[in-house]
C-alpha atoms as one frame of an Amber mdcrd trajectory, in Angstrom:
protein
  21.724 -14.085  23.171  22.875 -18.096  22.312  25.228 -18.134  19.661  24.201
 -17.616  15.934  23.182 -21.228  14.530  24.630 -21.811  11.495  22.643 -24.578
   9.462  24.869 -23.730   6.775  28.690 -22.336   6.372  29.230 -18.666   5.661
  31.080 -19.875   2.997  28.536 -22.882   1.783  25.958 -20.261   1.447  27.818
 -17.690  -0.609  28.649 -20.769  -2.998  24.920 -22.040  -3.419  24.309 -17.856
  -4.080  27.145 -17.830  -6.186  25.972 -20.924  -8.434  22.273 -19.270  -8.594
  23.952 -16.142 -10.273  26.163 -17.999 -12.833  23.781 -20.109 -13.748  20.553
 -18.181 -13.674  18.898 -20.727 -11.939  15.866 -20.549  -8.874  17.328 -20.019
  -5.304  13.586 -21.286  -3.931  14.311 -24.832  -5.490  17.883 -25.032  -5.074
  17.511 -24.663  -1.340  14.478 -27.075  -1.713  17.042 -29.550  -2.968  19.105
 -29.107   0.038  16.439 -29.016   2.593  17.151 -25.908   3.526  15.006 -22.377
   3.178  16.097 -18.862   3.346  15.848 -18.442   6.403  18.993 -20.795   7.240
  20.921 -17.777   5.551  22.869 -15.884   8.212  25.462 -12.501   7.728  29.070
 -12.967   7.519  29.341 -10.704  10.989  27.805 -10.499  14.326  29.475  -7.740
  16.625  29.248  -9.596  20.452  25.855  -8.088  21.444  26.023  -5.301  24.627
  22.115  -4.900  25.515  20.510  -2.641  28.355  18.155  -4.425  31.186  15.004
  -5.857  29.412  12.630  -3.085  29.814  10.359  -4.341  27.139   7.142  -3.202
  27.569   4.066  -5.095  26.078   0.574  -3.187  25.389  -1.643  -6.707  25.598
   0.034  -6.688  29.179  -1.247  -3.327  29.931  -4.807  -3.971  30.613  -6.390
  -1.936  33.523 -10.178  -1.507  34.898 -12.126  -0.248  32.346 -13.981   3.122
  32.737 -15.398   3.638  29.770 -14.315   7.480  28.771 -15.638   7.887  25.624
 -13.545   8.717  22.122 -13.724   9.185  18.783 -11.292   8.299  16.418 -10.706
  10.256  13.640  -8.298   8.982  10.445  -7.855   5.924  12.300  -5.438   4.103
   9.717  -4.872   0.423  11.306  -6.201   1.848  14.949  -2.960   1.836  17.260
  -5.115   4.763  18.600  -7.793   2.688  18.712  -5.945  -0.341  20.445  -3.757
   1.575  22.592  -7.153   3.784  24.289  -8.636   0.359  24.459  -5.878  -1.088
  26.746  -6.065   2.334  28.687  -9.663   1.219  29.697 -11.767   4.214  26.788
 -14.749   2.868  24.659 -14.233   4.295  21.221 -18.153   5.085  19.832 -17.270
   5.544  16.045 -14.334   5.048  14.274 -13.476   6.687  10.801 -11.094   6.000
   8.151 -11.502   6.721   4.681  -9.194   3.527   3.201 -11.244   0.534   2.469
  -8.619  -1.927   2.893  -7.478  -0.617   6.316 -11.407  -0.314   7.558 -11.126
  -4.223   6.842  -8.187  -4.578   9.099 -10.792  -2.706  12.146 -13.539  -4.749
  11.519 -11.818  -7.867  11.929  -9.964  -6.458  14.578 -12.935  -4.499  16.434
 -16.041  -6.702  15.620 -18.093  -5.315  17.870 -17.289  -1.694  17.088 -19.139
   1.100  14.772 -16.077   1.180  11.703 -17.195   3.918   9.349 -15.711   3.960
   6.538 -16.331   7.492   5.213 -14.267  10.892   3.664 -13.973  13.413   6.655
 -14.008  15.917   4.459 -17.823  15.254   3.906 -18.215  17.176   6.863 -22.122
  16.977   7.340 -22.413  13.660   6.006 -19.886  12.806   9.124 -21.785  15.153
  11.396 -25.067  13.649  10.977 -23.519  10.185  11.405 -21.722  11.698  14.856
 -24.904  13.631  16.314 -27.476  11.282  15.102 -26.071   7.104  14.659 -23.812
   7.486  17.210 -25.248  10.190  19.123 -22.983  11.710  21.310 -23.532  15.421
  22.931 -22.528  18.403  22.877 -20.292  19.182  24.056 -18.567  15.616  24.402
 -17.637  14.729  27.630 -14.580  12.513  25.538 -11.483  12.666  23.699 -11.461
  12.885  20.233  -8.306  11.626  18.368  -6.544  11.224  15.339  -3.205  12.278
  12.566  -4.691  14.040   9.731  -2.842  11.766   6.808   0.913  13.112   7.039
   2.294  12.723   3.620   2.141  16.523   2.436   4.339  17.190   5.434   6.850
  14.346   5.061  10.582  14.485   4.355  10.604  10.611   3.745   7.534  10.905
   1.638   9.273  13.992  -0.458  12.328  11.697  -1.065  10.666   9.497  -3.179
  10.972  12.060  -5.675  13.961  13.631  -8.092  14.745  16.823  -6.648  13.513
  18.040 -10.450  10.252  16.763  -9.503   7.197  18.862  -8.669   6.652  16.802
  -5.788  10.077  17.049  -3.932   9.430  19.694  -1.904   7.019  19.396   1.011
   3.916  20.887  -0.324   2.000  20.637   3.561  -1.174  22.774   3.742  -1.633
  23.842  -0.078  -1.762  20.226  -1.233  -4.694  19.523  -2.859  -5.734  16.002
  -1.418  -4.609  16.088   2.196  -3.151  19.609   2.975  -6.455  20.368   4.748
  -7.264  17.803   6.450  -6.119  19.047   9.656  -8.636  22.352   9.280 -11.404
  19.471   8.686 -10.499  17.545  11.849 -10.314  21.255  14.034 -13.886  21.994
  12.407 -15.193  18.780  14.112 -13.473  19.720  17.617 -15.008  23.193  17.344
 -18.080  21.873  16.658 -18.809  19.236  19.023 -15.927  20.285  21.928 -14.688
  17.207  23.057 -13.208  17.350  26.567  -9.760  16.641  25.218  -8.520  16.429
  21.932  -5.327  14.802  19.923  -3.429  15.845  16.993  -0.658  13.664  15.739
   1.418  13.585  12.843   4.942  14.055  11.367   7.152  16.827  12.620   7.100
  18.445   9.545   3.617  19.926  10.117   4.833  22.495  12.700   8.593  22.553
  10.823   7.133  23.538   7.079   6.497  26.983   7.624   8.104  27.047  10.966
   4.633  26.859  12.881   2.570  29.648  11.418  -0.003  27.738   9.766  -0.160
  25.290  12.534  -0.320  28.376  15.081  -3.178  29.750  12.907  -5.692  26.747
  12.665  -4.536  26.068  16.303  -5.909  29.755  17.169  -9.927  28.348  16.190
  -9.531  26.634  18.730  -8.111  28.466  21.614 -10.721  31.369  21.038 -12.980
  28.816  21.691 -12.211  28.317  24.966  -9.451  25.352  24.464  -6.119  25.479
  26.495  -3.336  23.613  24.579  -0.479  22.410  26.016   2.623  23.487  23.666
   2.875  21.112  20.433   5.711  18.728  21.053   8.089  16.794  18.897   8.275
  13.637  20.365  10.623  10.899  19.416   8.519   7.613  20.808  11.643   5.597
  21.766  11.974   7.990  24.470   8.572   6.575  25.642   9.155   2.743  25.197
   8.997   1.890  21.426  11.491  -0.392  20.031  12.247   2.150  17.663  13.007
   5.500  16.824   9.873   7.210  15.674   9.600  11.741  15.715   6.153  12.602
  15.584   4.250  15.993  16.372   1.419  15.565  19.433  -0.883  18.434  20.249
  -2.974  18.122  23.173  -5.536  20.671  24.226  -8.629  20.577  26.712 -11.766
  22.168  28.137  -9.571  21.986  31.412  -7.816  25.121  33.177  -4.578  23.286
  33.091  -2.442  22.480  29.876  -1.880  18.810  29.341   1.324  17.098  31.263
   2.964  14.981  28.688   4.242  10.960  30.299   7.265  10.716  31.956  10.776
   9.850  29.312  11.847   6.016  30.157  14.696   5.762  32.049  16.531   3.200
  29.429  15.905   3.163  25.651  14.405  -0.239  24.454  17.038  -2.208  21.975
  14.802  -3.345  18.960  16.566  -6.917  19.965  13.610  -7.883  22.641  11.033
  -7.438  19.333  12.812  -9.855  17.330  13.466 -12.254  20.375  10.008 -13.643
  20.362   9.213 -17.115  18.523   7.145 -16.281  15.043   5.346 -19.635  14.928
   2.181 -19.503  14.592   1.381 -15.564  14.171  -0.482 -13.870  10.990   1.340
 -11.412   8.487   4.889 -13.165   8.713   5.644 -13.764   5.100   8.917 -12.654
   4.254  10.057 -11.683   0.774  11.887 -13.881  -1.845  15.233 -11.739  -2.537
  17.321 -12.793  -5.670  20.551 -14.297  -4.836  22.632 -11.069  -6.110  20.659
  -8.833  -3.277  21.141 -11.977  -0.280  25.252 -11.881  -1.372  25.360  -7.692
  -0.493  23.595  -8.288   2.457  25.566 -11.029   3.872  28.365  -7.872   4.102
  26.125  -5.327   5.844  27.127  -5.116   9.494  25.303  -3.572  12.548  23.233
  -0.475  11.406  25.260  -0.467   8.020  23.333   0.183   4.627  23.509  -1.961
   1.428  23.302   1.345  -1.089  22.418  -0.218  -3.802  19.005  -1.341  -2.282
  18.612   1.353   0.050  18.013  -0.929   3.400  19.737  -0.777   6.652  20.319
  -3.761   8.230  19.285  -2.609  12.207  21.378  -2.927  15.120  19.618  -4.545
  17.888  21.324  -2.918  20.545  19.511  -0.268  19.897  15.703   1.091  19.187
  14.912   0.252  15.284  15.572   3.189  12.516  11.637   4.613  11.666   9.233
   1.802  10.377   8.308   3.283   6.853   4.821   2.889   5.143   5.666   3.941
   1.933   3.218   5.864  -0.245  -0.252   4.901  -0.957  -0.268   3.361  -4.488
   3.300   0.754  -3.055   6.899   1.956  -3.072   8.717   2.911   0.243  11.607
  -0.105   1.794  11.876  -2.085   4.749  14.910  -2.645   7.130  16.998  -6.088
   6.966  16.446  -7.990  10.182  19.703  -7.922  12.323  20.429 -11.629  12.027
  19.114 -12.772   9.022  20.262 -11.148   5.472  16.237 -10.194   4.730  13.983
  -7.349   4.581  11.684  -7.786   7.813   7.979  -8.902   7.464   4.895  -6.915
   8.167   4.735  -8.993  11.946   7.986  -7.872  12.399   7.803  -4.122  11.673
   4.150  -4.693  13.634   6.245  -5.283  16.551   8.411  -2.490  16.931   5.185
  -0.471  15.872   3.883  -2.626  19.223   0.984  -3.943  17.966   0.182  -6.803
  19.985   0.617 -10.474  18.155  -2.692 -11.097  17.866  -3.784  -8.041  15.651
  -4.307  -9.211  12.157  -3.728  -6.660   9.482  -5.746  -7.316   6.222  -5.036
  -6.843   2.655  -1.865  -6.962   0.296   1.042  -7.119   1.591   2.262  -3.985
   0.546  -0.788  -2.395   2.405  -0.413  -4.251   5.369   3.178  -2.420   5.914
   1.541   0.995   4.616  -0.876   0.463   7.858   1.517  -0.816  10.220   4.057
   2.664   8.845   1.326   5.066   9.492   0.412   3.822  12.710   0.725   5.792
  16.251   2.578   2.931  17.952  -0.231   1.336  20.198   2.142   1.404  23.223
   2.321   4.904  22.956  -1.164   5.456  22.360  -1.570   3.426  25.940   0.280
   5.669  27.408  -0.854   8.930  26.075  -4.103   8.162  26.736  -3.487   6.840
  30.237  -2.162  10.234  30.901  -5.364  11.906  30.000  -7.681  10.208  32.245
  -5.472  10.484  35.218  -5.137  14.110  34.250  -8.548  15.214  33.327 -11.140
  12.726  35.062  -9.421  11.355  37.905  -7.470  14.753  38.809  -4.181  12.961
  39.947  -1.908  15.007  38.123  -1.760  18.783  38.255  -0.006  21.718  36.668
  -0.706  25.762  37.058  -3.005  26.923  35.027  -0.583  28.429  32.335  -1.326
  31.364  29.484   0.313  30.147  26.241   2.028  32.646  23.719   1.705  29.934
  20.400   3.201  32.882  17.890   6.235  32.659  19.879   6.455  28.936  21.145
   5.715  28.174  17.244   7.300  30.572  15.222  10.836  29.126  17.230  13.665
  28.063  14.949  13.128  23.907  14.950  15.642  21.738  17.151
């Protein structure tokens, strides 16, 4: 990396922040004065940089021939399912998702795709729209995927909360809104038995009650003929992503062999190569406004350090980015602080260590636009995953023994 450009002094900028404070006056028009912005602000510190080889990996670079598997996608969020299948050469038929705002964010995105917006818990309503709009068989030669909305089973969700609070403690499958949402999206596999099938969501949903009511809706579906490949906590950066990201993946099939997950990446990615790239010219890049008293604590925070009082780590780019957080659906939740500028990042920013590709426009608020891009399955991953599949299950290049699972014991295990 050149070396950090300093428009202003270290010590120039702490005075203008300084000034701001005593006299209560606007930092936006003080640095207007001076022809300068915000982003001229830099940290006191910047540790000499020790990166791995650039093995930053692109999804929009990933196209292949397109086959045309079919898929559904269920609770599709901001669609790095959606995008990540695409790249991996599937046609997604239907697409569901139950927010309005993020449905905007598809259509814009997928113009040319059916975007449903619709609750999946109106299960014939979303039946008759499957077996007779879309009109797929049964059973469906496809993959069906999707992460039944994870918030019931989140520890960063929980932690919003006072420990006094009703809602501290993960509440998972007795939660009135979303606990059974997974049941919903296992009543649609059982009933139109896709070829393969996806679950994904936060480890907590096999850690809450160590696996037993995971094991049990799981069981539907092996008595129906499924063979599922034992759930695994995955943490994504081991697969590529800028970032460090644990999320649960089950993976069953039609097939007599359980699913092979992708091969680990030799090297981690450093969240640097996602901040490398110019800005100019993309969508969703507005950065927030932070009152001179926040910018002066920043300017202190160091490599992967925290400013307490705000609750933001400022990440260490020699190394994959702390989780991208959505926050909860009515606002809340906190951003990182870029790694060389005192600031919370901006929804392109936390897009890209998601790996959505540049030219994916999310819609809406802002403070929506980082709830989609926090909830997504990084599209890279997705790519990946569902690359896997079809080289597993239609092309046959990768095989395993067929293999007799024991869930109660694989799930009822003491978590990592």
């Amino acid at each position: 990396m050149k070396e950090i450009d300093y428009k202003i002094s270290p010590e120039t900028q702490e005075q203008i922040l300084l000034q701001c404070i005593s006299e209560k006056s606007d930092l936006q028009l003080k640095l207007k004065a001076e022809n300068l912005s915000a982003e001229d602000f830099r940290y006191k510190t910047y540790p000499q940089l020790k990166l791995a080889a650039n093995n930053y990996e692109l999804v929009e670079n990933k196209r292949n021939e397109v086959h045309n598997t079919p898929a559904i996608s269920f609770f599709a969020g901001a669609g790095g399912f959606d995008i990540g299948f695409k790249y991996a050469g599937f046609n997604t038929l239907a697409t569901f998702e139950i927010n309005a705002v993020f449905c905007d964010t598809l259509k814009l995105n997928f113009p040319d795709k059916h975007i449903f917006n619709a609750d999946l818990r109106n299960k014939e309503e979303v039946f008759d729209i499957l077996k007779n709009k879309v009109g797929i068989n049964i059973p469906f030669e496809g993959v069906f995927h999707g992460g039944p909305p994870c918030q019931p089973f989140s520890i960063a969700a929980n932690q919003r909360f006072t420990k006094e609070g009703e809602n501290f403690k993960r509440i998972g499958f007795d939660h009135a809104e979303y606990g059974n949402l997974l049941a919903d999206y296992i009543w649609y596999i059982s009933q139109f038995k896709p070829k393969v099938f996806i679950i994904e969501n936060v480890a907590g949903l096999f850690e809450i009650d160590k696996g037993k009511q995971l094991f049990k809706e799981l069981e539907t579906l092996t008595n129906i003929g499924y063979n599922i490949a034992p759930p695994q906590r995955l943490n994504l950066s081991d697969y590529g992503i800028p970032q460090s990201r644990v999320r649960l993946f089950v993976v069953g099939s039609r097939d007599d062999n359980a699913f092979v997950f992708p091969e680990k990446v030799k090297q981690k990615v450093p969240c640097f190569y996602a901040f490398e790239k110019s800005l100019e010219g993309v969508a969703n890049h507005e950065t927030r406004v932070h009152k001179p008293e926040s910018l002066v604590r920043y300017m202190q925070v160091n490599y992967g350090q925290r400013d307490h009082l705000g609750r933001v780590d400022r990440l260490d780019p020699q190394k994959p980015a702390k989780t991208v957080i959505a926050g909860g659906v009515k606002g809340g939740g906190r951003s990182h602080l870029h790694p060389f500028i005192p600031r919370t990042i901006s929804v392109r920013e936390a897009a890209r260590l998601q790996t959505f590709p540049d030219s994916y426009v999310f819609t809406g608020p802002i403070a929506r636009q980082f709830t989609q891009v926090g909830n997504a399955v990084p599209p890279l991953f997705a790519y990946k995953i569902g690359r896997q599949i079809y080289n597993q299950f239609y092309l046959r290049t990768i095989q395993q023994p067929s293999i007799s699972l024991l869930f109660e014991e694989i799930l009822l295990e003491e978590p990592a």
